[in-house]
C-alpha positions as CSV (number, residue, x, y, z in Angstrom):
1,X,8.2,-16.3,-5.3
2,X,4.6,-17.5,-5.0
3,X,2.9,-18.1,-8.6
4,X,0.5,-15.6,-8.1
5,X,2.5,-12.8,-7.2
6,X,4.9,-13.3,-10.6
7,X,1.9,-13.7,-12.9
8,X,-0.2,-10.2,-11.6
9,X,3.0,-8.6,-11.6
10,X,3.9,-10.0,-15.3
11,X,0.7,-8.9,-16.5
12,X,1.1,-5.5,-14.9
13,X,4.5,-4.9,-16.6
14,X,4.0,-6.4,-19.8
15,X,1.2,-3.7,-20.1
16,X,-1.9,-6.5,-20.3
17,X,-4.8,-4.2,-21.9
18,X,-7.1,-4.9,-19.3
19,X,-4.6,-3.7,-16.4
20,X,-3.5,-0.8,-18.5
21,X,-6.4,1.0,-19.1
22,X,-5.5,4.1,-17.4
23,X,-8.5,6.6,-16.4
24,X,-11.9,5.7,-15.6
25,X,-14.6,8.1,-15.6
26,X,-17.1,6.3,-13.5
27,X,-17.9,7.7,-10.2
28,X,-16.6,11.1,-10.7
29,X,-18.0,14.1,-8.7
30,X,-20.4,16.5,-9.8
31,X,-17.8,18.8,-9.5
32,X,-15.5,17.3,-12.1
33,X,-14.4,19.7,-14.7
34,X,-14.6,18.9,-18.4
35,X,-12.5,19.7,-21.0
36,X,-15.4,19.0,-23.5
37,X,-18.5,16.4,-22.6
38,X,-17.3,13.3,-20.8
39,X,-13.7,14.0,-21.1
40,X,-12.4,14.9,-17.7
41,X,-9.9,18.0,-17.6
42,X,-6.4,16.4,-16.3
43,X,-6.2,15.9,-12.7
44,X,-9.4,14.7,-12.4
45,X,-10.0,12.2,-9.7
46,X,-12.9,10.2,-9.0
47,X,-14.2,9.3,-5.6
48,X,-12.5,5.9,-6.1
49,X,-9.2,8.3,-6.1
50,X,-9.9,10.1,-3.3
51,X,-10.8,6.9,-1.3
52,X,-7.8,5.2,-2.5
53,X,-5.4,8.2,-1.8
54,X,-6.8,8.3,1.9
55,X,-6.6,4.7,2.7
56,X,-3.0,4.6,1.1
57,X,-1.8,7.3,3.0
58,X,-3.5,5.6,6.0
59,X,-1.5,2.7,5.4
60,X,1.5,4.1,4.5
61,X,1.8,6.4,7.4
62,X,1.2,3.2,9.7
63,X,3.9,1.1,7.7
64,X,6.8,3.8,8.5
65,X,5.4,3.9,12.2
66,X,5.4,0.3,12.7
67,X,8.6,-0.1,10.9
68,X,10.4,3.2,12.7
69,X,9.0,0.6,16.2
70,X,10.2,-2.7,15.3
71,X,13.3,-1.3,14.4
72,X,13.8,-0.3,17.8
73,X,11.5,-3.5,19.3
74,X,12.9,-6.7,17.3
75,X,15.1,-9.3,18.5
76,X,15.3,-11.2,14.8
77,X,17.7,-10.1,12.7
78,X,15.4,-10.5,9.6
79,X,12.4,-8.8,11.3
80,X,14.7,-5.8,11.7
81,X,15.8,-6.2,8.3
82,X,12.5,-6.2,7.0
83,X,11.4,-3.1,9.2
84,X,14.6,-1.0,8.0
85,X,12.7,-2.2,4.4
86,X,9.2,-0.6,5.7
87,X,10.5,2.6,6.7
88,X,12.8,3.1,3.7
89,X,10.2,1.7,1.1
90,X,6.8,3.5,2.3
91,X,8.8,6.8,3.2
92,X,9.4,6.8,-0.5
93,X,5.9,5.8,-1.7
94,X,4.6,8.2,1.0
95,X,6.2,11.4,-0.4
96,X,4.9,10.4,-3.5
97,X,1.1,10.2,-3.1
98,X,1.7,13.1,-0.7
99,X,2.8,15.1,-4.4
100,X,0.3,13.3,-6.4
101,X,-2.6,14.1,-3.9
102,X,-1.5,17.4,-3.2
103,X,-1.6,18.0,-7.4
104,X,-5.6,16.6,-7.0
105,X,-6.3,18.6,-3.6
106,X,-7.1,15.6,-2.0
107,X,-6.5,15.8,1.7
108,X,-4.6,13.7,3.7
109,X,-4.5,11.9,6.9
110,X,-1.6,13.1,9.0
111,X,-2.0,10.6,12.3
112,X,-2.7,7.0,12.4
113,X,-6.7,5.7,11.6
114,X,-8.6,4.3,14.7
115,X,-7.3,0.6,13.2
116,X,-3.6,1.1,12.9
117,X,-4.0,3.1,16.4
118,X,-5.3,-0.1,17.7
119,X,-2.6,-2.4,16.5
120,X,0.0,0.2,17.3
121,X,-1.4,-0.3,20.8
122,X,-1.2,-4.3,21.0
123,X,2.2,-4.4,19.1
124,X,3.9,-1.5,22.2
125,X,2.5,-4.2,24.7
126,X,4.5,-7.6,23.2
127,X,8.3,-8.2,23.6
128,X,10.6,-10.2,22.5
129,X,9.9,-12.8,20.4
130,X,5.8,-12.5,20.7
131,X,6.6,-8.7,19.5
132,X,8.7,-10.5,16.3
133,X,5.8,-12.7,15.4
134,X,2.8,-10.2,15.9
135,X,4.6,-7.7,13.8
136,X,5.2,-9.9,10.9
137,X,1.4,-11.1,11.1
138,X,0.5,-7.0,11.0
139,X,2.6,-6.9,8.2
140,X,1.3,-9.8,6.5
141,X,-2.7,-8.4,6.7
142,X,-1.8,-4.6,5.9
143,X,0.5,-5.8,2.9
144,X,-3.0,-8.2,1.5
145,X,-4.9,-5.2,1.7
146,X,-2.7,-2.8,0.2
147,X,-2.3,-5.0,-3.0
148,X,-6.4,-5.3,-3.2
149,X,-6.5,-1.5,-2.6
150,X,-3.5,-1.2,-5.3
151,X,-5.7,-3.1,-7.3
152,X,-8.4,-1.7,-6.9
153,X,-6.9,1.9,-8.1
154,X,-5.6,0.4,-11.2
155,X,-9.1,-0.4,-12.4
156,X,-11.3,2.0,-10.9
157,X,-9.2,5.2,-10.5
158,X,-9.5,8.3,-13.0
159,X,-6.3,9.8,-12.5
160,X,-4.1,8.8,-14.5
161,X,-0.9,9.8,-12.5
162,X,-2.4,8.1,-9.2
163,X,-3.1,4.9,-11.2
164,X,0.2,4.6,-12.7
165,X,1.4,5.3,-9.0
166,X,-0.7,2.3,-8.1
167,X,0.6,0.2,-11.0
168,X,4.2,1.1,-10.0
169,X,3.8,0.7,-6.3
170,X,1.9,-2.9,-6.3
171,X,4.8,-5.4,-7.5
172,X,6.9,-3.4,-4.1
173,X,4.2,-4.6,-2.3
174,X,3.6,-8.2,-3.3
175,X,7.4,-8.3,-2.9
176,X,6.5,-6.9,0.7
177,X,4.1,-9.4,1.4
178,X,6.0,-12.3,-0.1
179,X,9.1,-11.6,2.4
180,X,6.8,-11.5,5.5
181,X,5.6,-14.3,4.8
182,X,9.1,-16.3,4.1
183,X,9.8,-14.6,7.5
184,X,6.9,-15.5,9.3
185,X,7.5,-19.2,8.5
186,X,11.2,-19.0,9.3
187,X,9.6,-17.3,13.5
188,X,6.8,-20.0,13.6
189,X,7.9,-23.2,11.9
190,X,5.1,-23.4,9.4
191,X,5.5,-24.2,5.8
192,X,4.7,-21.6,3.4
193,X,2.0,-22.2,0.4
């Protein structure tokens, strides 16, 4: 596993004080509720939360999608593999920031962002093994920016539930991103870095 990946999810696990910090009160909306001054009630989120939970949900819904296609699509074994993975993985991480979010009233996207539409698009269009390879490479950039948005929540968010969500849900997704990338290099013939 790369270097990286090991040591942000080491720290995360070990409970390193600087990732653990768990609620953050900047950015919160005027309408934040206080349980005495500058102490959010719990279930507070911040607009970082919201952003977070509608960009995860964004992603997530797009993951399962894609996945639910290349199931159907692939011709590599380990592509279909990995897409049996997507669907299993983000169905479960989906239901729970559906609960979590649903706890904080913040809305949800139900349908695929203009992006994912986009990509959703291209990927129906490819066959074979040009479907294989453009799949893994979707997988590849969604899964980088799911760990910075993961990220991201961990240090910025206010809820406490959503970041531990976060915290939880970011080692899946370096794991994730690791494996489409050991794949990617077994479609094209390029060694991995």
């Amino acid at each position: 596993m790369n270097r990286h990946v090991v040591t942000l999810a080491a720290l995360i696990s070990c409970g390193c004080p600087a990732l653990a910090q768990i609620g953050n009160p900047a950015g919160m909306g005027a309408d934040t509720r206080m349980t005495e001054p500058g102490v959010p009630a719990p279930h507070q989120t911040n607009n970082q939360d919201r952003l977070f939970a509608q960009l995860a949900a964004a992603g997530g819904l797009a993951e399962v999608e894609f996945g639910q296609m290349a199931v159907a699509k692939a011709k590599d074994d380990a592509v279909k593999e990995f897409a049996n993975m997507m669907v299993r993985d983000h169905t479960d991480a989906n239901g729970k920031l559906k609960a979590l979010s649903d706890d904080a009233k913040i809305p949800l996207p139900d349908e695929l962002d203009p992006d994912h539409a986009a990509a959703r698009d291209r990927l129906e269009k490819l066959s074979d093994r040009s479907y294989d390879v453009a799949y893994i490479k979707t997988q590849i950039v969604d899964h980088q920016k799911m760990a910075q948005l993961l990220a991201w929540e961990i240090s910025m968010g206010e809820d406490a539930e959503m970041q531990r969500f976060a915290a939880a849900t970011l080692p899946i997704v370096l794991h994730h991103l690791h494996r489409a990338q050991e794949i990617q290099a077994a479609l094209t013939g390029a060694a991995m870095r």
